[in-house]
N, C-alpha and C positions, 0 to 999 in steps of 0.2 A: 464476387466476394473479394474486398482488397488483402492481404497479404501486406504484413508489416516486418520490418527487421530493423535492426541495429549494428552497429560496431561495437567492441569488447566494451569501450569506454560509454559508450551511448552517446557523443559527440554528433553522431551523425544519424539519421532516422532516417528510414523510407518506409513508402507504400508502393505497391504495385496493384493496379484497379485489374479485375478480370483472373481467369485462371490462369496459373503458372502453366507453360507445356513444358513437358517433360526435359531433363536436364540431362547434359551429355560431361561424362570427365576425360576435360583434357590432358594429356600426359606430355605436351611439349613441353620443351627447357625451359622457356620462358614462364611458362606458367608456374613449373616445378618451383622454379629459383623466385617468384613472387609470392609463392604459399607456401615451400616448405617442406611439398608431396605433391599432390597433384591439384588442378580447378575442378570442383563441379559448378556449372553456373546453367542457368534456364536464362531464353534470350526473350525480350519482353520489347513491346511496341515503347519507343522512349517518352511518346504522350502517355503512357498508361504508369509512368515512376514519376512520382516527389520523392525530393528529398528535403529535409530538415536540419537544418546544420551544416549546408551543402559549404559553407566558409572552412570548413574543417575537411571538406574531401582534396586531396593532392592527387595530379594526376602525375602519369609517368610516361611519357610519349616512346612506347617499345619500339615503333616502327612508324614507317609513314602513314600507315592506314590503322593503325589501332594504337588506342593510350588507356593506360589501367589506372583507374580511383580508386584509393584504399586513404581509410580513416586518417589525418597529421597526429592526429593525439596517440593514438592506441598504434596504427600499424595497423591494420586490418583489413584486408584485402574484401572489395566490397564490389567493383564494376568491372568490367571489360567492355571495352567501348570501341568498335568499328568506327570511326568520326563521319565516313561518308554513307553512311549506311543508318533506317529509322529505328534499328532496334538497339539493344544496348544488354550486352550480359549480365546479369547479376548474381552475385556469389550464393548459393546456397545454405550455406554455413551462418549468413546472416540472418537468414530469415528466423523467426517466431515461429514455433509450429504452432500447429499444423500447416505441411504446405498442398496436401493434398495431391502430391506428384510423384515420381518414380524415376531414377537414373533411366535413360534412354536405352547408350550406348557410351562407348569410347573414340575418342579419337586421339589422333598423331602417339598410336603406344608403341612406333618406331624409336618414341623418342623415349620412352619410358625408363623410370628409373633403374638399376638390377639388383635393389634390393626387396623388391616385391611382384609380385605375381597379380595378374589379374586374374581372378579364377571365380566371379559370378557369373560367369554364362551371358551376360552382355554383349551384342556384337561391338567386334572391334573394328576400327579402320585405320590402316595407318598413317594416312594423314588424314 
């Protein structure tokens, strides 16, 4: 079943072919100061995502091994991208529902914000 989403502005489209697996929220700084709060993203074979508009995705190279795509027009945080690695994270928050999945777990909630609590009963890890 493919699995569609968008950005705020709909600049930018994808699909993802196959079922989402389950998606982890990360609570590192990095991700925090890219969204605002924190990422939830499910990580997806990079053959299994089109995009649509992909002229309108900017990347932002965090590090030497990972760069984050989010919408030019809107702002909208949409990929997390390992470059040397075939899968490719994709934000949650984009997708259309239904996405037929379930937060996992947590991770890096060393790094976590200290205005909020994580208290669904999700394992944590801290990195």
């Amino acid at each position: 079943m493919p699995h569609s989403g968008s950005c705020l502005c709909g600049a930018v489209r994808f699909t993802v072919e196959g079922d989402l697996p389950p998606p982890d929220g990360c609570h590192c700084v990095n991700c925090r100061k890219q969204t605002g709060h924190y990422l939830v993203s499910t990580d997806v074979p990079k053959a299994a995502l089109s995009v649509t508009g992909a002229d309108h995705v900017g990347w932002f190279q965090s590090s030497e091994k990972v760069r984050r795509g989010f919408c030019t027009r809107c702002g909208s945080t949409l990929f997390w991208d390992p470059v040397f690695r075939d899968w490719i994270g994709v934000a949650m928050g984009a997708f259309d529902s239904p996405t037929d999945t379930h937060q996992s777990k947590h991770i890096f909630t060393s790094e976590k914000g200290d205005y909020y609590d994580i208290a669904d009963g999700l394992p944590q890890n801290l990195r």
